[in-house]
N, C-alpha and C positions, 0 to 999 in steps of 0.2 A: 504493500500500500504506500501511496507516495502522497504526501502533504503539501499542497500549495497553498500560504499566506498571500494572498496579494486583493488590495481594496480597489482596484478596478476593476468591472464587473467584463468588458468585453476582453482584456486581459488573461483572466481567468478563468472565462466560458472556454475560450480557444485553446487554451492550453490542458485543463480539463478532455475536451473534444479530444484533441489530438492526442493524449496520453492514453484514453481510453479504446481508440479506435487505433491503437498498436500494441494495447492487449496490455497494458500496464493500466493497474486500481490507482484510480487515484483520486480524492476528494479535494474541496478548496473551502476557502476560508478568506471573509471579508476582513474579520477582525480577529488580533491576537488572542481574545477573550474566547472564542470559539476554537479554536485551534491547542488553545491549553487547556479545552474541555475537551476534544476530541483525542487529544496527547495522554490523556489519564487514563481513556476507555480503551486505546488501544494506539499501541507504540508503532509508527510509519515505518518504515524501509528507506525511506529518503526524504528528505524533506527541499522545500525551495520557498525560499524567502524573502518579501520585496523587502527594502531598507524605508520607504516612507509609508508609514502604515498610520491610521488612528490607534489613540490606547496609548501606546508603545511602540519605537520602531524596531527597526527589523534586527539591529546590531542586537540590541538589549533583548530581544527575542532570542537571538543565535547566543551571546554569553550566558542567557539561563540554562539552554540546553547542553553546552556545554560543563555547566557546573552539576546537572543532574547526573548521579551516576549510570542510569535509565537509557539517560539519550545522550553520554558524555562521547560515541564514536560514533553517534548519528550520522550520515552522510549527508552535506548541507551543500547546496548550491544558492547563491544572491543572486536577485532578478532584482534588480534596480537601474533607472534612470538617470545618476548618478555613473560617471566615467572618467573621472579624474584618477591620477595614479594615489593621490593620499586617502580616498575611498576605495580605491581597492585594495592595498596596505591594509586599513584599517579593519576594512571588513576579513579578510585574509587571516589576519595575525589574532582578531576575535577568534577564528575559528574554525569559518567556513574553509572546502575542502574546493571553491570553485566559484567563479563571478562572471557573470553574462551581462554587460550593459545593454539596456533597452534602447532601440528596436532592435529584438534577435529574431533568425527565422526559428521555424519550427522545426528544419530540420538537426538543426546545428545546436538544437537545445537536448531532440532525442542525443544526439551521439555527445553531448557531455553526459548526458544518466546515466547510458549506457556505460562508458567510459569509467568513468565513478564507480559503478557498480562494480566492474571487473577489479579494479582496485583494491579498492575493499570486501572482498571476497576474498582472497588472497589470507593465508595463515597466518598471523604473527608472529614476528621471530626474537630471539635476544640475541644481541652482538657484544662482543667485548672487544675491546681493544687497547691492553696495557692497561691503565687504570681505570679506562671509563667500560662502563656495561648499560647497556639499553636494553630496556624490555619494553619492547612494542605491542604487546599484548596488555599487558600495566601500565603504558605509557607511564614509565621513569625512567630518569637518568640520574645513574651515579658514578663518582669521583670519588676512586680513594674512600668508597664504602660510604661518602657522604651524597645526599640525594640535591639533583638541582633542577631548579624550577626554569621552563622552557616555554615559549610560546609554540602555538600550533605549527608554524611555520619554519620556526627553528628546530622543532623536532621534526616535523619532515623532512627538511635539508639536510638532516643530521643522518637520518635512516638511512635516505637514498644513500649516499657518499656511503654507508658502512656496508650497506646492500652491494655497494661495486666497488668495493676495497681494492685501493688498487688504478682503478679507471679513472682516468680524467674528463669533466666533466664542463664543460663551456658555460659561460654567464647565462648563453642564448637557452641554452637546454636547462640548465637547474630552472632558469626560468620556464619555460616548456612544460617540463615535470614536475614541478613544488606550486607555481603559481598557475599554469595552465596554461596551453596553448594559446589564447587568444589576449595573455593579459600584454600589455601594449606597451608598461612603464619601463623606464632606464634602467638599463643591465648596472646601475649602479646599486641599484636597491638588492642585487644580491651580496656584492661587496658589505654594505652596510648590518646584514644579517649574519655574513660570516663574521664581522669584526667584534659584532653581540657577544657571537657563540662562542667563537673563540676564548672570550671575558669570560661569559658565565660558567666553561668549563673549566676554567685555570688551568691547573697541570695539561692536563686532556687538550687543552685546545690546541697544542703543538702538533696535536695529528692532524690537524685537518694544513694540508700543506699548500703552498700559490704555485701554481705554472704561471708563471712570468708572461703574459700576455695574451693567456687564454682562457683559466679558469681555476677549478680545483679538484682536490683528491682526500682523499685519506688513505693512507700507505704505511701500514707497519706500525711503529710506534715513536713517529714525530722524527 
C-alpha cells in the first residue's frame, strides 16, 4: 500500500489513477490529520509526500516518521513545488530516501517507486572497517565501541562507499546514488557531506580517502 499526502485535489486524483491502474494500492490524503489516522490502522509500503500541506508541512511530516520506530525505514519520496538545491538538502538530510520537483511526469515518478523499492528490499548488512562498524539493519555507527549520530544522508554515503570498498566513486555518481538521479545541485554538496563525516567519525574518518580530482573511496584502513 502506498500513501500519498498531497492537498491538491487534481494532483492527487492523477497520481492515485495512475498508481492504481499499474497494479500498485495506493490511497491519498488531503491533510496530515488523515494520513496519521490512516498510518495507525495500517503501516504503507511507501509513502510520498508534498512539502506544502495545511496542518503541518511535509518536512515535519517526514521527521515524525522518521522518529517512529514503526515507520523509522519507511520509504519516502517528496513531491513538492519547491526546486531549489537548499530544499532539497533539507528535505534529503530530514530523511527522505528521494525528491521529485513539481511538474513531474507520470512516468518518471513510476520508475522512482519502482527504483526505491528495489533498494530497499535488498538485506541489510554490517560492515567494519578498522575501528568503525555499521549496522544497516540498526542503523548505527560506531567508533572505537562509541556510537555516533549520523544524518540520513550521511549514512547512506557512508554504506555505499563501504558496500564498494575499494571503488572509486565520482561526485557525479554519489550524487546519482545517495541523492538520486534527477537531483540537479553542485557536486559540491557532496564534498560538504564528506567533510561532516569525516568530523563526526574522528579516528574513522581517515578511511574515507580523496582521488585528487575525481571523487572518493574507502580502502582498507585510512
Amino acid at each position: 500500500m502506498i500513501y500519498l499526502l498531497e492537498d491538491d485535489d487534481s494532483i492527487r486524483d492523477l497520481v492515485i489513477y495512475t498508481l492504481n491502474s499499474q497494479g500498485m494500492e495506493a490511497r491519498g490524503f488531503e491533510r496530515p490529520s488523515a494520513f496519521w489516522e490512516a498510518v495507525r490502522e495500517e503501516l504503507p509500503s511507501l509513502a510520498l509526500l508534498d512539502i506544502m500541506l495545511p496542518e503541518e508541512d511535509g518536512i515535519s511530516v517526514l521527521k515524525k516518521l522518521r522518529k517512529d520506530g514503526r515507520t523509522a525505514r519507511l520509504p519516502i519520496i517528496m513531491l513538492t513545488a519547491k526546486g531549489t538545491e537548499y530544499d532539497k538538502v533539507l528535505g534529503l538530510d530530514a530523511g527522505a530516501d528521494d525528491y521529485i520537483a513539481k511538474p513531474f511526469g507520470m512516468m518518471e515518478l513510476l520508475s522512482r517507486i519502482r527504483a526505491l523499492a528495489r533498494r530497499t528490499s535488498e538485506k541489510p548488512s554490517t560492515y567494519q572497517c578498522g575501528c568503525l562498524c555499521v549496522d544497516e539493519g540498526r542503523h548505527t555507527v560506531t567508533v572505537e565501541g562509541h556510537e555516533t549520530v549520523l544524518t540520513q544522508k550521511e549514512f547512506e554515503l557512508l554504506c555505499l562507499l563501504l558496500q564498494n570498498r575499494g571503488q572509486v566513486f565520482s561526485r557525479e555518481r554519489l550524487i546519482e546514488q545517495v541523492w538520486g538521479y534527477a537531483f540537479t545541485g553542485e557536486t559540491r554538496t557532496v564534498d560538504v557531506h564528506i567533510r561532516t563525516l569525516r568530523q563526526k567519525l574522528g579516528p574513522a574518518g581517515a578511511y574515507i580517502q580523496t582521488v585528487r580530482g575525481y571523487g572518493y573511496k574507502i580502502d582498507g584502513e585510512g
